[in-house]
C-alpha positions in Angstrom: -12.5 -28.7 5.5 -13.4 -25.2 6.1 -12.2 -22.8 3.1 -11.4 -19.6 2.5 -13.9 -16.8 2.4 -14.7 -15.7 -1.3 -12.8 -12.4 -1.8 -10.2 -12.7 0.3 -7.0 -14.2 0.1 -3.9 -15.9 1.6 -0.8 -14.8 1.3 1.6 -17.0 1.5 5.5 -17.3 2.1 6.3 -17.5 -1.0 4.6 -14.4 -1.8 5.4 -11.9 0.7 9.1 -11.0 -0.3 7.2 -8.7 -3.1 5.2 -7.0 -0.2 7.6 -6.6 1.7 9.9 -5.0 -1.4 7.1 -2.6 -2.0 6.1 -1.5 1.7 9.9 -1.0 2.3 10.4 0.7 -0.3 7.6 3.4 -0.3 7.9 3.7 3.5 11.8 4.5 2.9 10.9 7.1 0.5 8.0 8.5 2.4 10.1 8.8 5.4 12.6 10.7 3.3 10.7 13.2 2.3 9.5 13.9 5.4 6.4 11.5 6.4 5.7 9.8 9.6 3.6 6.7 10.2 0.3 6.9 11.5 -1.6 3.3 12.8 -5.3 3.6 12.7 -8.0 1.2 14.0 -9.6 -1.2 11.4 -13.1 -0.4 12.3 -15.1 3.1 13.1 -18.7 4.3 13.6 -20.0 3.6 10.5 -21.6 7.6 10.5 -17.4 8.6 10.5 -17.7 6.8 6.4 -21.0 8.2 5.6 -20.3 11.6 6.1 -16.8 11.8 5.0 -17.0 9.6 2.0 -21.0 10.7 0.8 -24.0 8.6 1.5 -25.2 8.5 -2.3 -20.9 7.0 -3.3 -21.1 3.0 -4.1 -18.9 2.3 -1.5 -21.5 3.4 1.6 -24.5 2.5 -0.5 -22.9 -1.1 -1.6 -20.0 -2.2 -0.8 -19.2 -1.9 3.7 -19.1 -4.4 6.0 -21.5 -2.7 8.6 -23.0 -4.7 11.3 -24.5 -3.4 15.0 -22.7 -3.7 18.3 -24.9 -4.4 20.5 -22.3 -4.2 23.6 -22.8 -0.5 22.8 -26.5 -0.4 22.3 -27.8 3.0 23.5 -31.5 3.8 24.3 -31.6 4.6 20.6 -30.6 1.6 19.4 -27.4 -0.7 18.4 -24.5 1.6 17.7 -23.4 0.7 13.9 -20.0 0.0 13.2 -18.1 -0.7 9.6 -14.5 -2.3 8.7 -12.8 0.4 7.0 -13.2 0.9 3.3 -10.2 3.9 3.2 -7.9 5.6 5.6 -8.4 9.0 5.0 -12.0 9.1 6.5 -10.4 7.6 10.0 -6.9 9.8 9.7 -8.9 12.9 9.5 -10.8 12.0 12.5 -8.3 10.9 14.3 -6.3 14.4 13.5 -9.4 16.3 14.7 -9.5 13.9 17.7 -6.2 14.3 19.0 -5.8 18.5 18.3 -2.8 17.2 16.1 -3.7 20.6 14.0 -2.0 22.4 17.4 1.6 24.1 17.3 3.0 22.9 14.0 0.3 23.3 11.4 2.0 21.1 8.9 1.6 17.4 9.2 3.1 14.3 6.8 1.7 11.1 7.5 1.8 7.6 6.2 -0.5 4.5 6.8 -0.2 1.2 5.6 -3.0 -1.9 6.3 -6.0 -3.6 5.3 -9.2 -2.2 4.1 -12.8 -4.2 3.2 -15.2 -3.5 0.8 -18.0 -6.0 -0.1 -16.9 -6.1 -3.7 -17.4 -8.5 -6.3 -14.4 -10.6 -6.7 -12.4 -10.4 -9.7 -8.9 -10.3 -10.7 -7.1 -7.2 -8.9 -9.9 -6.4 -6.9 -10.5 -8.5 -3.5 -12.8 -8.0 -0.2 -9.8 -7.4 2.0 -7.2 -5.5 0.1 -3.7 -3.7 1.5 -2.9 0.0 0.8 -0.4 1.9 1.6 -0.7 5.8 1.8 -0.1 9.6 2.6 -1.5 12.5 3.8 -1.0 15.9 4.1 -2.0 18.0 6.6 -1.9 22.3 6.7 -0.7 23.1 3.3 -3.3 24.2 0.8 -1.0 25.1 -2.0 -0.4 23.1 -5.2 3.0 22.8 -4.2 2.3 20.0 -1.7 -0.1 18.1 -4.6 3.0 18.4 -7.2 5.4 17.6 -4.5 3.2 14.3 -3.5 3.4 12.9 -7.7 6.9 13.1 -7.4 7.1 11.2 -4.3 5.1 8.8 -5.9 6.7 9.0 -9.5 9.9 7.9 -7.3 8.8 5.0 -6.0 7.4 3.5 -9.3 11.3 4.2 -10.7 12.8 2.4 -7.1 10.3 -0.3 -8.0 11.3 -0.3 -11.3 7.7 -0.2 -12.9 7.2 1.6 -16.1 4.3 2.8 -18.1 2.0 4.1 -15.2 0.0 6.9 -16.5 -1.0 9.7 -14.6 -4.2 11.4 -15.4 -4.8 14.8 -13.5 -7.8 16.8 -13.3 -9.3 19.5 -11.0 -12.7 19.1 -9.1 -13.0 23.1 -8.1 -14.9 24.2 -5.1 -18.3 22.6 -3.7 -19.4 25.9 -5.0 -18.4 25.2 -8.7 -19.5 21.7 -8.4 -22.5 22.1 -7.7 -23.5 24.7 -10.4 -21.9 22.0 -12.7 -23.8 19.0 -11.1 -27.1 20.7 -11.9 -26.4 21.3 -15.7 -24.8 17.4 -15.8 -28.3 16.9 -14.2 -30.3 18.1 -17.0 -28.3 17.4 -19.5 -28.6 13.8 -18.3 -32.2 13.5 -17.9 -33.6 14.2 -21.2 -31.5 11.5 -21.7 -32.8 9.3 -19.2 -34.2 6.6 -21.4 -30.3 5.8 -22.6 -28.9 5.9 -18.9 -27.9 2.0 -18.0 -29.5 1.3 -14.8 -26.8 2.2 -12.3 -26.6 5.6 -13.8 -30.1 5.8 -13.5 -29.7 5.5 -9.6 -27.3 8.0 -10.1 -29.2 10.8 -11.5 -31.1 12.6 -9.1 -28.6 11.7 -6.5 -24.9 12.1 -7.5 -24.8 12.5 -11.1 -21.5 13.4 -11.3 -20.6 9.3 -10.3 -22.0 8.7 -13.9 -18.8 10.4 -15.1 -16.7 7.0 -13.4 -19.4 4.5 -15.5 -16.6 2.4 -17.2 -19.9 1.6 -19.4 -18.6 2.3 -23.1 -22.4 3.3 -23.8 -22.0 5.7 -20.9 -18.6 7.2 -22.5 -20.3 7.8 -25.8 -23.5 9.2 -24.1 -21.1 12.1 -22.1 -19.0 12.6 -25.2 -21.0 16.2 -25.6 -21.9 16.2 -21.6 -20.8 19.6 -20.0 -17.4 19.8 -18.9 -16.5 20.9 -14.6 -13.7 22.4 -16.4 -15.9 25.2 -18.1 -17.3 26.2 -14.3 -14.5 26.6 -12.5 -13.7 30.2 -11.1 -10.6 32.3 -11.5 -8.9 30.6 -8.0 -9.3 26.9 -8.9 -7.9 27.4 -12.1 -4.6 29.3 -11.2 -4.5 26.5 -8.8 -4.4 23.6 -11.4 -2.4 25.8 -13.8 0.4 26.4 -11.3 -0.3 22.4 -9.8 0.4 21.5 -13.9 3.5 23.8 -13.9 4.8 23.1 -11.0 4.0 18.3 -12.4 6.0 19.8 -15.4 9.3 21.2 -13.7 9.6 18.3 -11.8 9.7 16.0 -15.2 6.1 14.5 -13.9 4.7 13.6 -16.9 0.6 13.6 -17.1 -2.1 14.2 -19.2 -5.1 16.1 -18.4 -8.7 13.8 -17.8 -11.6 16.6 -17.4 -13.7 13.1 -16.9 -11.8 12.3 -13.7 -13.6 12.3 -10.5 -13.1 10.1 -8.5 -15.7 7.8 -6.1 -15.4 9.8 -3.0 -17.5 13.0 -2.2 -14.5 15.0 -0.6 -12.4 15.5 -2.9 -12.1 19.2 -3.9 -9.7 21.0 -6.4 -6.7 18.7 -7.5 -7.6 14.8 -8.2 -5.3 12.5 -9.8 -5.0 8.2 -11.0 -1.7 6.3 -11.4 -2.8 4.2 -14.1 -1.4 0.6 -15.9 -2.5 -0.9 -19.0 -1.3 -4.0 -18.3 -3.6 -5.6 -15.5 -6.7 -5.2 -17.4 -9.7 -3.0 -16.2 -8.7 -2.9 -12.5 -5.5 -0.3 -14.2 -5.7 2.3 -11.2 -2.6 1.5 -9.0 -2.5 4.5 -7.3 -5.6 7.2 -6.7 -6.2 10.4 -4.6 -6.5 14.1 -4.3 -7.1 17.5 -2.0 -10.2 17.3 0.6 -9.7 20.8 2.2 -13.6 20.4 3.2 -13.1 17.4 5.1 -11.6 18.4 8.3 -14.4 20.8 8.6 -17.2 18.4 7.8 -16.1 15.9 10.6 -16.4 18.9 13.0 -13.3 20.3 12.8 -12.0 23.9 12.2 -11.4 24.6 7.9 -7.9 22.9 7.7 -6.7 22.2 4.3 -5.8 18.2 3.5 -4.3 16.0 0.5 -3.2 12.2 -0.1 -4.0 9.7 -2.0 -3.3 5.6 -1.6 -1.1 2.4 -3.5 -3.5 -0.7 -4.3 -0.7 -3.7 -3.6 -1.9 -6.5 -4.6 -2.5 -4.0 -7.9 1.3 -3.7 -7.2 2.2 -7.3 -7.0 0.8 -8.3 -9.5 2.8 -5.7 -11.6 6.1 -6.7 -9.8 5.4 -10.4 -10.8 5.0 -9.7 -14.4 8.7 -8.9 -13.9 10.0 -11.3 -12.3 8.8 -14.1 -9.5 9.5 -13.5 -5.4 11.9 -15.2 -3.5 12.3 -16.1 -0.2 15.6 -15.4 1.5 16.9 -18.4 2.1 19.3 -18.8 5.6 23.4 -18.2 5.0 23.5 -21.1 7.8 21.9 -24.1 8.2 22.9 -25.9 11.4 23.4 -29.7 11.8 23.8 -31.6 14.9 23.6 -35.1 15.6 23.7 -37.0 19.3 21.4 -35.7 22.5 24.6 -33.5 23.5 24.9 -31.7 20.6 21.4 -30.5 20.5 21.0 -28.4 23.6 25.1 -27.0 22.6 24.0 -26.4 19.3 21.1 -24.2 20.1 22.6 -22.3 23.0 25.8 -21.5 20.2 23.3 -20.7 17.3 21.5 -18.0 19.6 25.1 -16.7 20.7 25.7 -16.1 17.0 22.4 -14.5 16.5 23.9 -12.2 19.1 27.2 -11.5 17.8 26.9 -11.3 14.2 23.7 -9.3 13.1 22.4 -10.1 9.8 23.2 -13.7 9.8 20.4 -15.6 8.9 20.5 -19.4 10.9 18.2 -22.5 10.3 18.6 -25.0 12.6 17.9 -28.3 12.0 14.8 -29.9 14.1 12.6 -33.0 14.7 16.3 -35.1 14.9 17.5 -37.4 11.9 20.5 -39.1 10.8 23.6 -36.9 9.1 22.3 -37.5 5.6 18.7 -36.3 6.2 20.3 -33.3 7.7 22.4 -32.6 5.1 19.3 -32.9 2.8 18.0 -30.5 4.5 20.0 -28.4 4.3 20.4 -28.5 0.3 17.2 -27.7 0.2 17.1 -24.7 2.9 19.2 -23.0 0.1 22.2 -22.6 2.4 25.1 -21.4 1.5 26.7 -22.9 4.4 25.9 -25.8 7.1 27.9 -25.7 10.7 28.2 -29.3 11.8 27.9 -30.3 15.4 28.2 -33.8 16.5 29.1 -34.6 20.4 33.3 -35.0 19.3 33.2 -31.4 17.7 31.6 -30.0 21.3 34.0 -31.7 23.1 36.7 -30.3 20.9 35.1 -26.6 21.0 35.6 -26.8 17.4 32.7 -26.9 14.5 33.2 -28.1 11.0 32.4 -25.3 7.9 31.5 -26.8 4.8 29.9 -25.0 1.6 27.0 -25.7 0.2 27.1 -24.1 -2.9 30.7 -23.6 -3.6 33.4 -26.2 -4.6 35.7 -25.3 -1.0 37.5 -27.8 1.2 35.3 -28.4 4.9 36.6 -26.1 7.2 37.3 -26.4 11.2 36.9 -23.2 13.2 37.1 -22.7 16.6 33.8 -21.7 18.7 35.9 -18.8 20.0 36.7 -17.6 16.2 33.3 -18.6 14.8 31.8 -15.3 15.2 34.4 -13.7 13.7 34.6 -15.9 10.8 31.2 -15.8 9.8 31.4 -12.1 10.0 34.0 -12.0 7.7 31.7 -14.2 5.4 29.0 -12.5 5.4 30.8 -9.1 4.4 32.0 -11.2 1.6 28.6 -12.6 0.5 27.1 -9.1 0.8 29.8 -7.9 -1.5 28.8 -4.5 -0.2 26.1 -3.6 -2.4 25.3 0.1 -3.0 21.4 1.2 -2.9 19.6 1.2 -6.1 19.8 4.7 -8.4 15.8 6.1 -8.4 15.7 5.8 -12.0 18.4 2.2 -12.7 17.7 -1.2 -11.1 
């Protein structure tokens, strides 16, 4: 039997009412504040990654799935192309691509799909993994970075997570950063002998990454390290000052992380983690900042840009800690016995399907004798099953009876039916009223 790749997983039927909950969800709220979805493909020239994202990052060093095409081999060689790590990268470019930046320079987008990374497997942190994200397009204010933690402060409270932390920090210019990457630099290699070996690799060519070691010897080592905070210039910090104001009137609580900087070379000024303590040391659930370089480096004009992305199986996993998915089970299970009523009982099922929207119908398949039906349909999780034999067809009548509730068997009329089960189904629904941001 051929098995599953390592890394990557199934997800299976009994799983995917929580993704479903949590893409519905954030799409709703995304689309309410003004987003619009964006579909991007799942593969790119793998140059698009290592320019955007930075050729000394762990992701293009380590961890894509880059392989040659050889049905676009040039005089130059193969052309290389990679399975997307992230989104941004491939929304920027195809922003540029399109001249999306003409007539209305403000754009709100939202992506949702896979992503690979040639990880090692662990728990929370797979080969193919699912985000679901937003970008910003034309507004370089921290208005739009305050506004975006709200949006996603909401959808924690719709979700009805609690405890996510966020941790804020600001990156500056590439200017400031780099002034502060060459004292980091120094400071780090008289210390050289005490770097662990991936910070080692780091040094000389991004030492800033050796801020992210999750290393505790690293922490201690960078407990007197020089701060990014200390170089930043008078317009990056009224930018996080008013970006901190602005998190505070809007009841976003955070707590500054001068540490914070993220994996991905284009970040610039405002950076940010949603983070749990309660899935162990894959805690980010959410991550992202401003790139306002990054339009420009993939050739376009200076155009300012901010986003960030939701880990969901990071998200699942959450969700399940309160409670376990459920599948919806049908309101109808159909059961028909004798040749005749077969072909009837499908032709009424799909005239039902037409005339009373939202009614979910199973219908009974493969044949079997009135008491294997019925057995079925216990275990559909019913509430109802419409019994068809050849007397009820000729009768133009179907017999009602409840699964679930102590009621007499009912005979309706295939004229009334749609109506009656109409009526049901308003009653079932009980009308519910949408969730309160902050109740569940």
């Amino acid at each position: 039997m051929i098995q599953l790749i390592k890394g990557f997983r199934d997800i299976l039927p009994s799983d995917v009412p929580l993704w479903q909950h949590i893409e519905k969800t954030a799409i709703e709220l995304f689309e309410a504040y003004g987003f619009a979805e964006m579909r991007i493909p799942i593969m790119e020239k793998t140059e698009l990654f290592a320019r955007s994202i930075g050729e000394t990052t762990d992701i293009v060093e380590k961890e894509m799935y880059t392989f040659a095409d050889r049905q676009a081999a040039s005089k130059k060689g193969d052309t290389l192309l990679t399975l997307r790590p992230e989104a941004t990268a491939s929304i920027v470019r195809a922003y540029i691509q399109h001249k999306m930046y003409a007539g209305d320079p403000l754009h709100k987008l939202y992506m949702t799909g896979p992503m690979f990374r040639r990880e090692r497997p662990q728990k929370g942190r797979t080969r193919q993994f699912q985000q679901v994200g937003a970008e910003v397009f034309g507004a370089a204010g921290p208005d739009t970075d305050a506004e975006l933690l709200a949006m996603c402060q909401r959808v924690w409270r719709r979700l009805g997570l609690h405890g996510l932390r966020l941790e804020v920090n600001s990156l500056g210019t590439a200017e400031e950063r780099a002034a502060f990457r060459t004292e980091l630099h120094a400071y780090l290699s008289v210390r050289k002998d005490d770097l662990d070996e991936d910070s080692r690799r780091r040094l000389d060519r991004n030492p800033m990454r050796i801020l992210d070691s999750k290393n505790p010897r690293m922490q201690a080592l960078l407990s007197e390290a020089p701060v990014l905070h200390d170089f930043l210039g008078p317009e990056s910090l009224a930018h996080f000052a008013e970006f901190r104001r602005l998190l505070e009137r809007l009841d976003v609580t955070y707590v500054v992380n001068p540490r914070l900087v993220r994996g991905l070379d284009y970040y610039s000024h405002t950076v940010f983690e949603w983070i749990t303590d309660a899935l162990g040391a894959q805690g980010t659930v959410c991550a992202g900042g401003r790139y306002d370089g990054l339009v420009e480096i993939q050739g376009g004009k200076p155009w300012p840009g901010v986003g960030f992305a939701m880990g969901q199986e990071r998200l699942v996993e959450l969700m399940r800690q309160k409670s376990e998915p459920t599948v919806p089970a049908p309101h109808l299970y159909l059961v028909m016995a004798g040749a005749g009523a077969v072909g009837g009982g499908l032709q009424l099922a799909e005239r039902l399907r037409d005339e009373v929207p939202g009614l979910r119908i199973q219908s009974n398949l493969g044949g079997g004798s009135f008491k294997a039906q019925f057995k079925r349909a216990d275990r559909s999780g019913a509430d109802l099953a419409l019994v068809l034999g050849e007397d009820e067809l000729n009768a133009g009548n179907a017999s009602i009876k409840h699964l679930r509730e102590q009621k007499p068997q009912e005979q309706v009329a295939f004229a009334d039916l749609a109506n009656w089960l109409a009526r049901w189904l308003q009653g079932a629904a009980g009308d519910p009223q949408p969730a309160a941001d902050g109740v569940q």
